[in-house]
N, C-alpha and C positions, 0 to 999 in steps of 0.2 A: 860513206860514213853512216854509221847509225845513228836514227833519230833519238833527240833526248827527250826522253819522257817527262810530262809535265805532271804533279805531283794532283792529287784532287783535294780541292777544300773539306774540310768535317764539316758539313753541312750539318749533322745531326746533330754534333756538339754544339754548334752556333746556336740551332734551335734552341735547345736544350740549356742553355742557361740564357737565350731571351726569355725561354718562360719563367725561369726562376727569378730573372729581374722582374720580370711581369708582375709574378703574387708575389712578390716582396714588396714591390710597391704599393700594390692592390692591399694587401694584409697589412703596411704600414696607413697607409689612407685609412681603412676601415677602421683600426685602431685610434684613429687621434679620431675622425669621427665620433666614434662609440667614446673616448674619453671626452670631447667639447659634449656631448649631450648628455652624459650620465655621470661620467666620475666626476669631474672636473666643478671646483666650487660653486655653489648655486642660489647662496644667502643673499639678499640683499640689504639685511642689518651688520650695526658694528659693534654690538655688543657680544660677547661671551658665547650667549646662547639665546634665544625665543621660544617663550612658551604658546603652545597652540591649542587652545582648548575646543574644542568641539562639544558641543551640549546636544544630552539623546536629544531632545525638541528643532535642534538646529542640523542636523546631522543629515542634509540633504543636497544637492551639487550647486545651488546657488547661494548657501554661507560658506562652504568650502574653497569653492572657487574664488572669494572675495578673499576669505584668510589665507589661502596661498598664496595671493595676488601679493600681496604685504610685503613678504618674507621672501620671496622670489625674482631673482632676476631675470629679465622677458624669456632669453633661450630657457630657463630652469621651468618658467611657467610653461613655455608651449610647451617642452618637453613631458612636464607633470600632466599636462590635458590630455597630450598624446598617448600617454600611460594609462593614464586613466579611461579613457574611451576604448583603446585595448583590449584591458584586465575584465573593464564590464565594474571597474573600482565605482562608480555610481550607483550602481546596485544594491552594495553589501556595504556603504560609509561606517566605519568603528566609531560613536561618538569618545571622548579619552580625553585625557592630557598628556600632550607630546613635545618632549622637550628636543630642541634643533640646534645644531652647537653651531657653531661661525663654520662656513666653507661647507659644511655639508655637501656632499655631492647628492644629486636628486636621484640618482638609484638609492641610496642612504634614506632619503626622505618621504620618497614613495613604498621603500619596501616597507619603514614602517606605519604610516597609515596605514598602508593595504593590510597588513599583519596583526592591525591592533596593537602594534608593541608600546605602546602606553609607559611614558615615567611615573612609577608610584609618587605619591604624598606620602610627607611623613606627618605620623600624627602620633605626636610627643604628650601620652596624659598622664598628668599629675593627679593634683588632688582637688574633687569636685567634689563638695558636700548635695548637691542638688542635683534632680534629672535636668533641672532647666541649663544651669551651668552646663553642664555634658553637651549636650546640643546646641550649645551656641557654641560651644569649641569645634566642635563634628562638625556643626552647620558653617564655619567661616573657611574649613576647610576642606568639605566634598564640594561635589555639585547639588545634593540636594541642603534643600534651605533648613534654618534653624528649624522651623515649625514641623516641617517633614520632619525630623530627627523626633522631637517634641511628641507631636503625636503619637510615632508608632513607638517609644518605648512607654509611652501614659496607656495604650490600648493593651487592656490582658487578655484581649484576644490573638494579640502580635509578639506580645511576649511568651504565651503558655509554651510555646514549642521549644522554648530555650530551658526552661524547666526552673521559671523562676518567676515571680510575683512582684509588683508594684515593690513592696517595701525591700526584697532581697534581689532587686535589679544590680544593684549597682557593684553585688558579691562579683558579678562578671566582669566588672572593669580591672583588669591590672593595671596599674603605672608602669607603663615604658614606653620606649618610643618602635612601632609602629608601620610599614609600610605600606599602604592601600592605594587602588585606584581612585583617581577621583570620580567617578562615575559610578560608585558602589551606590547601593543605596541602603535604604536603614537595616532595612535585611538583611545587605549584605554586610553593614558595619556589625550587626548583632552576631550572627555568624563568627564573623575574624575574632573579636572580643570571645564568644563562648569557644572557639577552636585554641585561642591562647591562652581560655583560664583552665582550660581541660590541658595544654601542656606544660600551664604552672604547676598542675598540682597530680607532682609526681610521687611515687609509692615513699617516699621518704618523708615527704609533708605531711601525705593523707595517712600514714602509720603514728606518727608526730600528735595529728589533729586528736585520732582512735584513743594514745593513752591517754591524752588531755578528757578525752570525752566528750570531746567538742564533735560538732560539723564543720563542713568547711563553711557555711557561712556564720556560724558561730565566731568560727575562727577568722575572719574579716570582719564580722562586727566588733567582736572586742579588739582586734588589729586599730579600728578605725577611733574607735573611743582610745589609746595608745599615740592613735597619731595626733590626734588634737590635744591630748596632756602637754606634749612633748617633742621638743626637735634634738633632743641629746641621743643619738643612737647607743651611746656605751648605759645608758640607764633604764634602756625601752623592757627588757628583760626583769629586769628588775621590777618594773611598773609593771608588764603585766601580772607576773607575779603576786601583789597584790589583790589584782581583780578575778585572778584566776582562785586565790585561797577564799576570798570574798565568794563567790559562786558555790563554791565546797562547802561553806559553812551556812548556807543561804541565807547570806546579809544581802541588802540592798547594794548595786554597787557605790551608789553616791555620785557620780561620773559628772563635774561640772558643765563638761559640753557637749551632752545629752541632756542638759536643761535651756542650754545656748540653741540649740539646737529645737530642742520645742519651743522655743519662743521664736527661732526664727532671726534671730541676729547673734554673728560669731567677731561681733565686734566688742561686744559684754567683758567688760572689765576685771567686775567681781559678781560673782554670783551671789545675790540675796534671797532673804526668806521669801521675797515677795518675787519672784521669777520663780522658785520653787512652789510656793501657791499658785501662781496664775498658770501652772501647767502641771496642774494636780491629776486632771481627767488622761495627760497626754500618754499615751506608751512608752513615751521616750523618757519619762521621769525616774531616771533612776533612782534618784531619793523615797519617793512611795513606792514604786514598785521592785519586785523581786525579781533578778533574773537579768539576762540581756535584751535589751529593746526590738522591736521588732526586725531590726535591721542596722548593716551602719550608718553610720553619721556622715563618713566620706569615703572617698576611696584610698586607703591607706596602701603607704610605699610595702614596697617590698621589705625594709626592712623592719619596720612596722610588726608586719604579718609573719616573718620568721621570728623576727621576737617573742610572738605567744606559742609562737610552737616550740621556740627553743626557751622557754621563759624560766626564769633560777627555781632553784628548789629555796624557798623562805618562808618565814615565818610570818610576815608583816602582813599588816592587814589595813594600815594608815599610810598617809603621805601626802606629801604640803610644799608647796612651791619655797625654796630659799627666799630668804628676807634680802640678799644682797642683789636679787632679780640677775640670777647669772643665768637664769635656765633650767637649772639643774633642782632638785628634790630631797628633800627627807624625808627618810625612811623610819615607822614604827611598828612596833607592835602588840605596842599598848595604848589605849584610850589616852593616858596620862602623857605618853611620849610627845601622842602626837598632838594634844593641846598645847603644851608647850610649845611645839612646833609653828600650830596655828597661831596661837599669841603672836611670835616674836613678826609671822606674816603680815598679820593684822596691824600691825603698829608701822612697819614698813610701807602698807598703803597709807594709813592714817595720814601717816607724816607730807605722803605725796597728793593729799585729797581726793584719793581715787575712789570713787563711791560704786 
């Protein structure tokens, strides 16, 4: 009888997917590894998010170390030192403000320290009649302090390069709101401000400014004197209007709060002859002097400032706050009008003993 032949095992095959169980297993181990150390949550608050400020002056491995420590749970810290001893991240610390949302994985958290990716501040400006106001706003929301602020826009050596002067500084403030580092410093805040008033004042406004005859700080000064008459937007045009025929004609503007204003309090009620004498010498008196003041009075809204460029074509050259105190204004264009006018105002305070 012939022998039966016995078959041979696939040995090569058998290899051949022990190894691919091998690095499947290998490649799944290495994968939850690499997620327990990196991807994997690594906050140890329970709020929303943490902010991480790092100050230029602090921005070295023993405050760092401490403020990761905070926000970190133990694997996320060793892991963050790990990284960091690595990268050589001690060397080049970004100082910034870095906001950290809950669960962050510390790949997330280390890439952006190491990267600088910094969350902006918002810096929301309105309306600041003073450089000192400006800078307590600026100064509560960078890192550098009021007084920083303060100073370098008071120095017209820190200013000349922006291409503007003590009195026509604050032409470069636009109202809006804003994005910046908190680590900018006044330089840099002077900067952002002259880079956004250079992209307010596009060929439509500065053509606008041309027929007026104005400059553009012209046209934020009287903007600013507009904004302190007035919170009615539907009448701003209208009002400049008047200061704008006023200018043509070379009358005085009269402007009540460019006398508010040299005297230094815009809490002033009514304006009397004797706040009108006690800032006789001032440049801001628009009652004695001819012309627009050296500068504005605040930093007027946007829409403020398109009001005088887009301002009515009128005749009037008077105008007096309504007697029923709604806000709103009458308009003349005669002496006589606008006495009357004044009368029926005058009587309305009377009545309310507002001196």
């Amino acid at each position: 009888m012939a022998k039966k032949q016995t078959r041979k095992k696939p040995v090569k095959k058998r290899s051949n997917l022990i190894s691919f169980v091998l690095l499947s297993v290998l490649a799944f181990v290495s994968a939850a590894f690499f997620y327990v150390l990196f991807l994997r949550p690594s906050t140890s608050f329970n709020a929303e998010e943490a902010t991480l400020y790092i100050p230029t002056k602090k921005a070295n491995k023993s405050f760092v170390k401490q403020l990761v420590r905070k926000h970190l749970k133990p694997v996320g810290y060793t892991t963050f030192m790990a990284l960091s001893e690595w990268s050589g991240y001690w060397a080049a610390i970004k100082p910034g403000r870095y906001v950290i949302e809950k669960n962050a994985s510390i790949f997330t958290i280390f890439r952006n320290l190491k990267g600088g990716r910094q969350t902006p501040v918002e810096l929301t400006i309105n309306k600041f009649r003073t450089k000192r106001e400006l800078a307590k706003y600026v100064g509560g929301k960078l890192e550098c302090a009021e007084a920083d602020i303060y100073r370098f826009i008071s120095n017209d050596d820190s200013i000349q390069p922006f291409g503007v002067k003590q009195e026509t500084l604050m032409t470069l403030i636009i109202p809006n709101t804003y994005e910046i580092y908190w680590n900018s410093s006044p330089s840099d805040f002077m900067k952002r401000m002259t880079k956004e008033s250079n992209s307010f004042w596009n060929d439509s406004r500065i053509d606008n400014a041309k027929l007026l005859g104005l400059s553009k700080e012209d046209v934020i000064t009287l903007a600013s004197i507009v904004e302190e008459e007035t919170n009615n937007n539907k009448e701003k045009p209208t009002m400049a209007s008047v200061y704008i025929n006023r200018l043509n004609k070379g009358m005085p503007l009269g402007a009540d709060p460019t006398i508010k204003y040299a005297v230094g309090d815009f809490s002033i009620k009514r304006v009397t002859f004797k706040h009108i004498s006690s800032t006789a010498s001032s440049p801001y008196n628009t009652y004695r002097n001819k012309g627009l003041p050296p500068g504005p009075i605040c930093t007027p809204s946007i829409s403020s400032i398109d009001a005088v460029l887009k301002a009515e074509k009128t005749d009037f050259l008077f105008f007096c706050a309504n007697a029923d105190f709604s806000g709103s204004h009458s308009f003349a264009s005669t002496e006589d009008e606008h006495f009357e006018n004044a009368r029926k105002y005058r009587r309305a305070l009377d009545s309310l003993r507002i001196h």
